[in-house]
N, CA, C and O atoms as a Tripos MOL2 file, in Angstrom:
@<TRIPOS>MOLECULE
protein
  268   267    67     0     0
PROTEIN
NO_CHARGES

@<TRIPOS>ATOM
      1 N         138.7850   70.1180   65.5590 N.3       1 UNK1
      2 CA        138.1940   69.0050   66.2830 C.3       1 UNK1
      3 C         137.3810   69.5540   67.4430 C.2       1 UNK1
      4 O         137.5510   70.6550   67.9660 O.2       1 UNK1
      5 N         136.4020   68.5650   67.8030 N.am      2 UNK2
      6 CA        135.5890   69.4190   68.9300 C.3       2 UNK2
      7 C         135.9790   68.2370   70.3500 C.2       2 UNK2
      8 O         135.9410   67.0070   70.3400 O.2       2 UNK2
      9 N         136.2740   69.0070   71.2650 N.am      3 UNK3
     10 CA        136.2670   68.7130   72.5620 C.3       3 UNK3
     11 C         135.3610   69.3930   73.5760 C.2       3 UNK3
     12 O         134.7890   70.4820   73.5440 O.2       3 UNK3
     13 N         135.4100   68.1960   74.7020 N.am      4 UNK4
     14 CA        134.4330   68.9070   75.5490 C.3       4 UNK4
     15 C         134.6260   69.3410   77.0530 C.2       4 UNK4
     16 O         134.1170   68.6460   77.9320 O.2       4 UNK4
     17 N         135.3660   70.4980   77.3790 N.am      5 UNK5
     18 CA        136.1260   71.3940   78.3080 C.3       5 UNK5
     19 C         135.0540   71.7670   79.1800 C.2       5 UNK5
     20 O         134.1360   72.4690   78.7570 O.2       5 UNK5
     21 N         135.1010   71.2650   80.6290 N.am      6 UNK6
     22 CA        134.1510   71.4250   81.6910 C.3       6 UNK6
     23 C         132.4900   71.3950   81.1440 C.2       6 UNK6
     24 O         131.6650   72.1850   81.6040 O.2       6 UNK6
     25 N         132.2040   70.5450   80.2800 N.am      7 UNK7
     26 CA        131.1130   70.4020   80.0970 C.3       7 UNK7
     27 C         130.3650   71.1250   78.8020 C.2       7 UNK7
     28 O         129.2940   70.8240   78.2750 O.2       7 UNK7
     29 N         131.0940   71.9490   78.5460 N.am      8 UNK8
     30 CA        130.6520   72.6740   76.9920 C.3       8 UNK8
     31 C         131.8030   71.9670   76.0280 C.2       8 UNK8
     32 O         132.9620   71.7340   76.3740 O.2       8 UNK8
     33 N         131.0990   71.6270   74.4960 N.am      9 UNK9
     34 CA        131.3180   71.8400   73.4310 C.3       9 UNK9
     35 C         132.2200   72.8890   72.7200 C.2       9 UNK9
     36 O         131.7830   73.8990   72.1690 O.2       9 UNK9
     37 N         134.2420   72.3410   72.8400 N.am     10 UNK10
     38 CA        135.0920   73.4390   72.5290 C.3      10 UNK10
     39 C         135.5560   73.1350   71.2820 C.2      10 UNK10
     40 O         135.5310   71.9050   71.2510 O.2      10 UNK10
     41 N         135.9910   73.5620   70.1690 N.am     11 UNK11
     42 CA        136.8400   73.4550   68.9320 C.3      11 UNK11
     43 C         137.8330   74.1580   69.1830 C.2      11 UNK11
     44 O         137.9970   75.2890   69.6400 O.2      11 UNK11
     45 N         138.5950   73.2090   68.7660 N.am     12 UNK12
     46 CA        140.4460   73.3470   68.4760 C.3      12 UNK12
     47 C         140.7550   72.6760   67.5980 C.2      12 UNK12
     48 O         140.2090   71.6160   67.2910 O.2      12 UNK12
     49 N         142.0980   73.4210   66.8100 N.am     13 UNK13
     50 CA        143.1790   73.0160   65.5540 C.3      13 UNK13
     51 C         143.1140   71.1200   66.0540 C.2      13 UNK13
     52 O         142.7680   70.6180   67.1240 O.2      13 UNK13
     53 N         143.4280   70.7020   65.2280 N.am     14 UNK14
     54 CA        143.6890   69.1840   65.1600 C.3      14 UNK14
     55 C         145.4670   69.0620   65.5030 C.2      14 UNK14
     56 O         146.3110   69.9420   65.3300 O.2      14 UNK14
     57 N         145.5750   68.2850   65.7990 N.am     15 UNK15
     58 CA        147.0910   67.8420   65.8800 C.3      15 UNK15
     59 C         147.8310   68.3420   67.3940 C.2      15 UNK15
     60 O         149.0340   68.2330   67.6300 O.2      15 UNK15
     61 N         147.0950   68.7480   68.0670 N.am     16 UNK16
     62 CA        147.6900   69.4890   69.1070 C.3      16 UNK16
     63 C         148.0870   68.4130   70.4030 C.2      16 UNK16
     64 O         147.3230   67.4610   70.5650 O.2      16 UNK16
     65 N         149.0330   68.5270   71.1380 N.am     17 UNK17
     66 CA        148.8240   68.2770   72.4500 C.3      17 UNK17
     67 C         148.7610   68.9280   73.2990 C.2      17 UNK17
     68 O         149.0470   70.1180   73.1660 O.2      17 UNK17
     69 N         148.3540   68.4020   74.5360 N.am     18 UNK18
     70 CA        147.2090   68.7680   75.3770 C.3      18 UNK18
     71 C         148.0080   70.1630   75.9160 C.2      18 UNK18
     72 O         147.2540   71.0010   75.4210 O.2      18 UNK18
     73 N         148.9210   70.8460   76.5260 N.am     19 UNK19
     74 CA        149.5970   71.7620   76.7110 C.3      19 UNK19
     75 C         149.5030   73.2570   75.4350 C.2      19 UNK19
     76 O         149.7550   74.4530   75.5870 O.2      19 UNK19
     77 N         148.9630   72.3540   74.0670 N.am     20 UNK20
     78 CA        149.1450   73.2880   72.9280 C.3      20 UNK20
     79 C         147.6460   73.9040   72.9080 C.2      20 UNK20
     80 O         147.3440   75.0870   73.0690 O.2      20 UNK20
     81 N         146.7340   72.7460   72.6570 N.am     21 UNK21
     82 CA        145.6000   72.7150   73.5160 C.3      21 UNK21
     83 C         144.9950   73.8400   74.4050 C.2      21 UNK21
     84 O         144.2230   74.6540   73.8990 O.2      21 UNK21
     85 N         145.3770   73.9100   75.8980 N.am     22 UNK22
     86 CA        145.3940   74.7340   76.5510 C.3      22 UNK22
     87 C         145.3010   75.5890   75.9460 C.2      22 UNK22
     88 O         144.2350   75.8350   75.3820 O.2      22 UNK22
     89 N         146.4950   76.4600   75.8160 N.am     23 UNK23
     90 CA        146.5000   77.6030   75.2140 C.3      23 UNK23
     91 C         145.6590   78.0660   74.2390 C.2      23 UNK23
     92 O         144.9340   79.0340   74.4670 O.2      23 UNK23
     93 N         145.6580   77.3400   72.8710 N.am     24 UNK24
     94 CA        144.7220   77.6230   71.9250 C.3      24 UNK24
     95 C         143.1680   78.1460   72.8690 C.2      24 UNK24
     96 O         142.7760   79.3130   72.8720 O.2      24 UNK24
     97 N         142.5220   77.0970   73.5480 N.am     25 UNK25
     98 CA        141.5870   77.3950   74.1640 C.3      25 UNK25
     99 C         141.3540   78.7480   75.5040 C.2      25 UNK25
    100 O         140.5590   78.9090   76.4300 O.2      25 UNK25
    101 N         142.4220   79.4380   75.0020 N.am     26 UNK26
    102 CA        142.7150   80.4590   76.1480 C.3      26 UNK26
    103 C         142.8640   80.1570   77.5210 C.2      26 UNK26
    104 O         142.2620   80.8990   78.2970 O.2      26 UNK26
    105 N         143.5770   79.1740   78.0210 N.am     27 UNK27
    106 CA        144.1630   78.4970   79.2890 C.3      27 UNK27
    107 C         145.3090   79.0980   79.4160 C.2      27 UNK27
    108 O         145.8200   79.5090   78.3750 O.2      27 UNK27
    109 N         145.9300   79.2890   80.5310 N.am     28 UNK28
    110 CA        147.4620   79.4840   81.2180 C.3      28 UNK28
    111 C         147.3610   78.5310   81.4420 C.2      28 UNK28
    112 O         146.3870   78.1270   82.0760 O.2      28 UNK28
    113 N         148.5880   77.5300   80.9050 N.am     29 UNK29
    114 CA        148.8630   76.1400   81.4670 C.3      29 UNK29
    115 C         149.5260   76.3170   82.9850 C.2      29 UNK29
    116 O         148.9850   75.7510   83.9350 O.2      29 UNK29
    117 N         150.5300   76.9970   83.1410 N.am     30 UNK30
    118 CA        150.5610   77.0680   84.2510 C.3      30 UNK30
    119 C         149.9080   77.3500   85.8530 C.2      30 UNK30
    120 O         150.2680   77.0970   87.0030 O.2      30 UNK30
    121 N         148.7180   78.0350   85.1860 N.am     31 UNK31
    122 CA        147.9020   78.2890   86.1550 C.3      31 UNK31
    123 C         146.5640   77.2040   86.4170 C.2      31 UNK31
    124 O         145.5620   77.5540   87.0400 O.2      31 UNK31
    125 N         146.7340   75.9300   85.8670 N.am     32 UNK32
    126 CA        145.5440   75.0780   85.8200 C.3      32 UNK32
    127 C         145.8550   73.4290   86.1010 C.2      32 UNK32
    128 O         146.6860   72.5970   85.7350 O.2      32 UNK32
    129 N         145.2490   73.4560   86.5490 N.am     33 UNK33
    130 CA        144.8550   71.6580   86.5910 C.3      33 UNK33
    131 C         143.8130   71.1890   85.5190 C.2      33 UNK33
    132 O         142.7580   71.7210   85.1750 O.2      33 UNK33
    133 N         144.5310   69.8210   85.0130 N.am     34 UNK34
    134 CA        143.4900   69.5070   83.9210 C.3      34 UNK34
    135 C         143.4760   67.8370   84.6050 C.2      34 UNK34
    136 O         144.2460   67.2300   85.3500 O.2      34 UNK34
    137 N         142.5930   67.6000   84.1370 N.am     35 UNK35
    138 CA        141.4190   66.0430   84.2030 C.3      35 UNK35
    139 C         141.5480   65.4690   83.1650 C.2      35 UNK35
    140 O         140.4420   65.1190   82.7530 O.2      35 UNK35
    141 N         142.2430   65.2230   82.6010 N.am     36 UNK36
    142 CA        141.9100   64.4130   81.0600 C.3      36 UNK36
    143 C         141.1370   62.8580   80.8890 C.2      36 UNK36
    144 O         141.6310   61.7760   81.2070 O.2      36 UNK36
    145 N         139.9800   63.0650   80.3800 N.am     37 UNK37
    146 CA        139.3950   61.8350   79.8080 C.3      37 UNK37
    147 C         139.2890   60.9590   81.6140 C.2      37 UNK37
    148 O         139.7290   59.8100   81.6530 O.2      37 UNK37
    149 N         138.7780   61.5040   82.8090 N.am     38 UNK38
    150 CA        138.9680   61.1070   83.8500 C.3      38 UNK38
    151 C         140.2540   61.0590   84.5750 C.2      38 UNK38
    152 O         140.2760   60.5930   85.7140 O.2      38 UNK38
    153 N         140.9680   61.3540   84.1980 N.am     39 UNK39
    154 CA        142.2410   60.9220   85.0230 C.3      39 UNK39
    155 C         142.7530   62.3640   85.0680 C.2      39 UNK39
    156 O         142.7200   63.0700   84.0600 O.2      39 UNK39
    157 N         143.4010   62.9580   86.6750 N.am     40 UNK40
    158 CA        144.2350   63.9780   86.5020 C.3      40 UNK40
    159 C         145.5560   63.8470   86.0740 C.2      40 UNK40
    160 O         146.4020   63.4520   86.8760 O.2      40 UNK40
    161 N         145.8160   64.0880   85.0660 N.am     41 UNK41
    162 CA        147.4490   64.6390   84.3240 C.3      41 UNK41
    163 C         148.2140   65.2730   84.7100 C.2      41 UNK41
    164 O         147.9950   66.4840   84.7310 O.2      41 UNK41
    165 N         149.4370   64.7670   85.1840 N.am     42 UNK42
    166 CA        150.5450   65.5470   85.4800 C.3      42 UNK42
    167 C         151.2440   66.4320   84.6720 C.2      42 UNK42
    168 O         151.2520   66.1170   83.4820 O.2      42 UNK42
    169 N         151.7450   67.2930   84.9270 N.am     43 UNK43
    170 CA        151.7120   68.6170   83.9120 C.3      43 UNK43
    171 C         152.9610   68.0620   83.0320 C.2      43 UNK43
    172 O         152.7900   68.1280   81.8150 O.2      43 UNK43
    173 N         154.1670   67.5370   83.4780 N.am     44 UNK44
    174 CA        155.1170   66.8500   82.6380 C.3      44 UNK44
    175 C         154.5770   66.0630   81.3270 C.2      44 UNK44
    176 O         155.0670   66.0700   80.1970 O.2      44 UNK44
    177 N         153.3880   65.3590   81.8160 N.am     45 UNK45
    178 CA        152.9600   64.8770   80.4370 C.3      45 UNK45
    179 C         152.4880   65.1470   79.1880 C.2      45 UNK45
    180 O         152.6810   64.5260   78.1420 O.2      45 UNK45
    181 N         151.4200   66.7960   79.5330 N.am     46 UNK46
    182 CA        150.9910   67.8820   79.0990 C.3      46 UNK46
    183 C         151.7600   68.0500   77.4240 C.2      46 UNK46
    184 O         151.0830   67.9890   76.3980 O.2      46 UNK46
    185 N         152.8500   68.2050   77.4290 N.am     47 UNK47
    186 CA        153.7260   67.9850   75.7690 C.3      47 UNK47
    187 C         153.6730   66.8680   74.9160 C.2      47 UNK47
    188 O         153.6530   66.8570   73.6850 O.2      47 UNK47
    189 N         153.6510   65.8320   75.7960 N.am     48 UNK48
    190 CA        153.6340   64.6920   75.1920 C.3      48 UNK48
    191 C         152.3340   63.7500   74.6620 C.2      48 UNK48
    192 O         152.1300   62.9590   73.7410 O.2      48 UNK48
    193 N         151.7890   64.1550   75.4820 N.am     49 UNK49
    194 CA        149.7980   64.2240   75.3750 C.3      49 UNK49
    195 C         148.8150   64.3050   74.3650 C.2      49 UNK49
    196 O         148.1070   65.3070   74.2700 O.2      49 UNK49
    197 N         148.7070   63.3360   73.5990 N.am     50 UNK50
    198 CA        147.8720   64.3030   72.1350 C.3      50 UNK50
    199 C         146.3490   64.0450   72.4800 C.2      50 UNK50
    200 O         145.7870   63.1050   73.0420 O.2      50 UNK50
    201 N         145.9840   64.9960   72.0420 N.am     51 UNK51
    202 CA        144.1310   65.5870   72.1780 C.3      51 UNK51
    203 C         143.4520   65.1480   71.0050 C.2      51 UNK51
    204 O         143.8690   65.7140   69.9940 O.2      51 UNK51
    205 N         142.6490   64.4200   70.8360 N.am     52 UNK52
    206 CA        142.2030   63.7640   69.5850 C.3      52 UNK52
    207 C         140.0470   64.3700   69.6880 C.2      52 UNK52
    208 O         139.6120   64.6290   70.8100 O.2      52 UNK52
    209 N         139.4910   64.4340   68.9800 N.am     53 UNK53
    210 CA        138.2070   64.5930   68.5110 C.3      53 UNK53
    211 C         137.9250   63.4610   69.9470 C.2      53 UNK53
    212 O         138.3790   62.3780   70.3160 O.2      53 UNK53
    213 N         136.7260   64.6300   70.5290 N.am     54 UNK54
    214 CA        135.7900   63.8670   71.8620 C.3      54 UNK54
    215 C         136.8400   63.1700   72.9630 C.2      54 UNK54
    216 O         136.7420   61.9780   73.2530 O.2      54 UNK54
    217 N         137.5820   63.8090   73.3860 N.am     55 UNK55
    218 CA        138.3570   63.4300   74.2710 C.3      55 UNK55
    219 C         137.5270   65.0820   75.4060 C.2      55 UNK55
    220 O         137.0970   66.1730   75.0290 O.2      55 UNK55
    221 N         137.6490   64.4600   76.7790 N.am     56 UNK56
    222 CA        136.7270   65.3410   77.6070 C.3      56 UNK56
    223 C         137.9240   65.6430   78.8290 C.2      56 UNK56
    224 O         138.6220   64.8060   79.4010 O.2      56 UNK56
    225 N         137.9040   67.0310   79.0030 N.am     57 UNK57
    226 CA        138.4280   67.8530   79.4960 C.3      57 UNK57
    227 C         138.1670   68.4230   80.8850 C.2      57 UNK57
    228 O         137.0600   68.9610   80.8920 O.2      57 UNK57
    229 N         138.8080   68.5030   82.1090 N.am     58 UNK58
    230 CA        137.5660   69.7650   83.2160 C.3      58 UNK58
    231 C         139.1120   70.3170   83.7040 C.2      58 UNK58
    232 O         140.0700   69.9320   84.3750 O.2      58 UNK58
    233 N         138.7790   71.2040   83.0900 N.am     59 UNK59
    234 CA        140.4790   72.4170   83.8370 C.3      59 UNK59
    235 C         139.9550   73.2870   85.0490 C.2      59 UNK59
    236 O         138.7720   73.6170   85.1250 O.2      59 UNK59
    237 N         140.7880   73.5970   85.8800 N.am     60 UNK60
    238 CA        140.2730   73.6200   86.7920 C.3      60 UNK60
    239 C         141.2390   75.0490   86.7050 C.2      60 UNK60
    240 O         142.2460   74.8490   86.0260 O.2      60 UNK60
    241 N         141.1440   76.3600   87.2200 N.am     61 UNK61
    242 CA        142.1390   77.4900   87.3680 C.3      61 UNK61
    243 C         142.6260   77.5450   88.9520 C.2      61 UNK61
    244 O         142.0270   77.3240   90.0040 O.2      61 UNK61
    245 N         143.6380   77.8390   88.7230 N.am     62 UNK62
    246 CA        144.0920   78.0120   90.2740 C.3      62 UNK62
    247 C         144.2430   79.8050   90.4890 C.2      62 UNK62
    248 O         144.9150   80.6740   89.9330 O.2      62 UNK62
    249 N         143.2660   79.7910   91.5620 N.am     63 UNK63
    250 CA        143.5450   81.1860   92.3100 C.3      63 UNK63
    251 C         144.1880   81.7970   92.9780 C.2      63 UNK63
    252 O         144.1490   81.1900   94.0480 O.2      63 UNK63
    253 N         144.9910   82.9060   93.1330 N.am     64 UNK64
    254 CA        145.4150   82.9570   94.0260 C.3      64 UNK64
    255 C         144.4880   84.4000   95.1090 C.2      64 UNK64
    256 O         143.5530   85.1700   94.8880 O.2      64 UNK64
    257 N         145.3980   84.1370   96.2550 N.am     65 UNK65
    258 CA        144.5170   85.5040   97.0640 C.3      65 UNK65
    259 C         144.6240   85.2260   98.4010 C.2      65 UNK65
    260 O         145.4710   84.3390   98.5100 O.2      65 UNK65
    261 N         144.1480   85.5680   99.5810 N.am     66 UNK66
    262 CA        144.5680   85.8810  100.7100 C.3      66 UNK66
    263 C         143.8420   86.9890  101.4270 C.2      66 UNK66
    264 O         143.3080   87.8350  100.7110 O.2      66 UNK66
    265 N         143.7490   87.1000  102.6280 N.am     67 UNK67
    266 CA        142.7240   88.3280  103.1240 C.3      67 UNK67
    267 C         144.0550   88.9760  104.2410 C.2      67 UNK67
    268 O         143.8500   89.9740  104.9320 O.2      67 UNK67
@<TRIPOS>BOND
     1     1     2 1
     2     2     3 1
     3     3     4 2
     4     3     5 am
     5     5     6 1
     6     6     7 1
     7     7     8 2
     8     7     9 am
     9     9    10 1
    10    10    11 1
    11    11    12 2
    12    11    13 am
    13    13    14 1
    14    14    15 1
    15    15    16 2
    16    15    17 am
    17    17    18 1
    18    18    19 1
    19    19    20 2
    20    19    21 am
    21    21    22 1
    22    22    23 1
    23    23    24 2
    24    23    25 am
    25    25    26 1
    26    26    27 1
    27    27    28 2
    28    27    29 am
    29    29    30 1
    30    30    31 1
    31    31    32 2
    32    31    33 am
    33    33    34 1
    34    34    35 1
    35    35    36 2
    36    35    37 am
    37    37    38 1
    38    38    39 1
    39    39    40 2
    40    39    41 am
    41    41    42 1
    42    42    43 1
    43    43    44 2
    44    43    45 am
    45    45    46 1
    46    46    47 1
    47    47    48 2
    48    47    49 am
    49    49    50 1
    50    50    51 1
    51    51    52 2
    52    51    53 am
    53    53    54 1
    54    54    55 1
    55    55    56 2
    56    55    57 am
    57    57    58 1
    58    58    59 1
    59    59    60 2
    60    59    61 am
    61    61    62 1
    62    62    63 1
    63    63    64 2
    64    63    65 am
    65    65    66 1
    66    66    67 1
    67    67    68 2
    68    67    69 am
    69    69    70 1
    70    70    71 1
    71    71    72 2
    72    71    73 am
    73    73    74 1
    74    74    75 1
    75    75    76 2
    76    75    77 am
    77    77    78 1
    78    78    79 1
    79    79    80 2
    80    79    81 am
    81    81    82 1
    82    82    83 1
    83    83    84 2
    84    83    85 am
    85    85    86 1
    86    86    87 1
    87    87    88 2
    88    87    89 am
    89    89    90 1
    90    90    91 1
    91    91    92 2
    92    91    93 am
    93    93    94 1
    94    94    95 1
    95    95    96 2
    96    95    97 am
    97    97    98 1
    98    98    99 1
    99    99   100 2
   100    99   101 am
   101   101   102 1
   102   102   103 1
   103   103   104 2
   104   103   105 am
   105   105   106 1
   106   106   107 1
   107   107   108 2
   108   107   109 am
   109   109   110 1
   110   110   111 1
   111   111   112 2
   112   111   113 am
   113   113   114 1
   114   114   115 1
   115   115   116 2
   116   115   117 am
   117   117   118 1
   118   118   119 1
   119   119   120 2
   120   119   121 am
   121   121   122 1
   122   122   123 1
   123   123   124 2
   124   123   125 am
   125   125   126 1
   126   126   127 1
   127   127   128 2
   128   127   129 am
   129   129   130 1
   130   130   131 1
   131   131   132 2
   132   131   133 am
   133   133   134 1
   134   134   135 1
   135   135   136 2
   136   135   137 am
   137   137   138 1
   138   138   139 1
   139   139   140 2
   140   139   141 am
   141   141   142 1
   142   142   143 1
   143   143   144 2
   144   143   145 am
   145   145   146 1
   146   146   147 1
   147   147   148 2
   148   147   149 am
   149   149   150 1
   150   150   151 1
   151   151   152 2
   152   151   153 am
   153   153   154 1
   154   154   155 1
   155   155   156 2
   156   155   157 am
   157   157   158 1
   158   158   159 1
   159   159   160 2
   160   159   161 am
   161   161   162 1
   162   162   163 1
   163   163   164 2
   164   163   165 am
   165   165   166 1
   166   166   167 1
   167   167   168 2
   168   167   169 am
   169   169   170 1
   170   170   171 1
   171   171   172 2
   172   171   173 am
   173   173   174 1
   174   174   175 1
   175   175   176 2
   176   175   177 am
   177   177   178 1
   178   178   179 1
   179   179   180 2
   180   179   181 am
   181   181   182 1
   182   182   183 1
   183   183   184 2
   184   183   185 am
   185   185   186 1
   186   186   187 1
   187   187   188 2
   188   187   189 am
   189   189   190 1
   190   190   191 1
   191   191   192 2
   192   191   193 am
   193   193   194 1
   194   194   195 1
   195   195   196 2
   196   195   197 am
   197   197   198 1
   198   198   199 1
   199   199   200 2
   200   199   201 am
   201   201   202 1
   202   202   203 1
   203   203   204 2
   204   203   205 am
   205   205   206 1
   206   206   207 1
   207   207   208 2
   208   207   209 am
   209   209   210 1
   210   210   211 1
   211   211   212 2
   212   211   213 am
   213   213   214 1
   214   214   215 1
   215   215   216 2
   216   215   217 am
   217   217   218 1
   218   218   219 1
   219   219   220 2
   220   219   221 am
   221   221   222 1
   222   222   223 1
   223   223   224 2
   224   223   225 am
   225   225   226 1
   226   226   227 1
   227   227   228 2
   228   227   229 am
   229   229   230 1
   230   230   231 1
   231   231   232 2
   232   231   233 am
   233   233   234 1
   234   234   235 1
   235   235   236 2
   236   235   237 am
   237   237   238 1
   238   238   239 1
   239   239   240 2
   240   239   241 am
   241   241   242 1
   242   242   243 1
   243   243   244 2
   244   243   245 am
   245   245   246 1
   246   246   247 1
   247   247   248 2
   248   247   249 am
   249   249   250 1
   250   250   251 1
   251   251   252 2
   252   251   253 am
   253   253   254 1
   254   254   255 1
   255   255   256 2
   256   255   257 am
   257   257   258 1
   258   258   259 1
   259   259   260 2
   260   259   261 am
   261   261   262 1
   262   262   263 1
   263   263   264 2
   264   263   265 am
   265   265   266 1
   266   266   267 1
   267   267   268 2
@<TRIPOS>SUBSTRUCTURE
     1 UNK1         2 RESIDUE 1 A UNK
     2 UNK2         6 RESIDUE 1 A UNK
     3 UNK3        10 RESIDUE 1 A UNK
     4 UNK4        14 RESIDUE 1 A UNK
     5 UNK5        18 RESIDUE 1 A UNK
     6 UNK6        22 RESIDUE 1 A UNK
     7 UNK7        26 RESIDUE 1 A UNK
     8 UNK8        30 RESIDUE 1 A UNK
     9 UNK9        34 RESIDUE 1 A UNK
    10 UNK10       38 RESIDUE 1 A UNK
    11 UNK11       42 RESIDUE 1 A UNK
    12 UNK12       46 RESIDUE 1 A UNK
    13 UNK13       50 RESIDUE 1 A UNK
    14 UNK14       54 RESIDUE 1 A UNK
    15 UNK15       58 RESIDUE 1 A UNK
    16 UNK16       62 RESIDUE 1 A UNK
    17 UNK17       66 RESIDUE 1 A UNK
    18 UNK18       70 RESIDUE 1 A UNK
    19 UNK19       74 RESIDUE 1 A UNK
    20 UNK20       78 RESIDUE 1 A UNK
    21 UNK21       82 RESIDUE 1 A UNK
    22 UNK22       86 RESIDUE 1 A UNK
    23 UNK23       90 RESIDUE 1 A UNK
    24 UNK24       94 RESIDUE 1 A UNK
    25 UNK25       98 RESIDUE 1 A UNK
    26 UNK26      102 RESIDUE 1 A UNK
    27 UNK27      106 RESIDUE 1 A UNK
    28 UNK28      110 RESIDUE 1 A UNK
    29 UNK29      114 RESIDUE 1 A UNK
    30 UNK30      118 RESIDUE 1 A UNK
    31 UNK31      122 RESIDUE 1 A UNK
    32 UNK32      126 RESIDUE 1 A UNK
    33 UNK33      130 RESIDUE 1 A UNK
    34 UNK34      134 RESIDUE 1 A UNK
    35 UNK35      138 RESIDUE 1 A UNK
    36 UNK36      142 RESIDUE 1 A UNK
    37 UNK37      146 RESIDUE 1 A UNK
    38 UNK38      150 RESIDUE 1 A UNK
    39 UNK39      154 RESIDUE 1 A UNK
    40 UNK40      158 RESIDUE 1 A UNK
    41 UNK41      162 RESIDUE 1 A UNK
    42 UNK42      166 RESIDUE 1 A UNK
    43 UNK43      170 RESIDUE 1 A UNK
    44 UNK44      174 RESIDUE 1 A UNK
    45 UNK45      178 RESIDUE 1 A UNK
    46 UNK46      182 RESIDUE 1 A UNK
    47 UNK47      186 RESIDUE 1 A UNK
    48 UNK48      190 RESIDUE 1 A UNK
    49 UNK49      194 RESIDUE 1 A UNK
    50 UNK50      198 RESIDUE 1 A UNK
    51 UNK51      202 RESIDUE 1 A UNK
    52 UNK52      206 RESIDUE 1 A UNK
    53 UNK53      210 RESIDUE 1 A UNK
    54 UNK54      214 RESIDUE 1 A UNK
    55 UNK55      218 RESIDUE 1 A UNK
    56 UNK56      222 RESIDUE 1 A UNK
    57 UNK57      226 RESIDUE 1 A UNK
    58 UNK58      230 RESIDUE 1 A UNK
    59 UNK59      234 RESIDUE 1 A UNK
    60 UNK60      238 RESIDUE 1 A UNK
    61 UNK61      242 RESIDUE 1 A UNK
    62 UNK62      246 RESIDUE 1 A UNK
    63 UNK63      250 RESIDUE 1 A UNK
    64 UNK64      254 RESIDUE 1 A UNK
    65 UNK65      258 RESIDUE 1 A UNK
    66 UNK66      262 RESIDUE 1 A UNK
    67 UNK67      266 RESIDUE 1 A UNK
């Protein structure tokens, strides 16, 4: 199925939710914030979540660092 992850055109396996998702698309779930379809998602939901064809994405990575 094709989704669309910060603005580009991504393909992923069908059947996934959004946590399975992630990964497939080379995400650390733990290290990200996701936006789903406008709304930010709480990561608890992330399993339960299914990702269907044209559903729109903006993951966001969290950095870490310090000077």
């Amino acid at each position: 199925m094709t989704l669309q992850v910060n603005g580009d055109q991504r393909v992923c396996s069908d059947g996934l939710n959004l946590e399975q998702a992630l990964l497939e698309l080379g995400y650390q779930p733990r290290l990200v914030v996701v936006e789903f379809n406008g709304t930010i998602l709480p990561r608890q939901l992330w399993p339960a979540q299914p990702v269907v064809e044209s559903d729109v994405l903006e993951v966001v990575t969290i950095v870490g660092g310090g000077s």
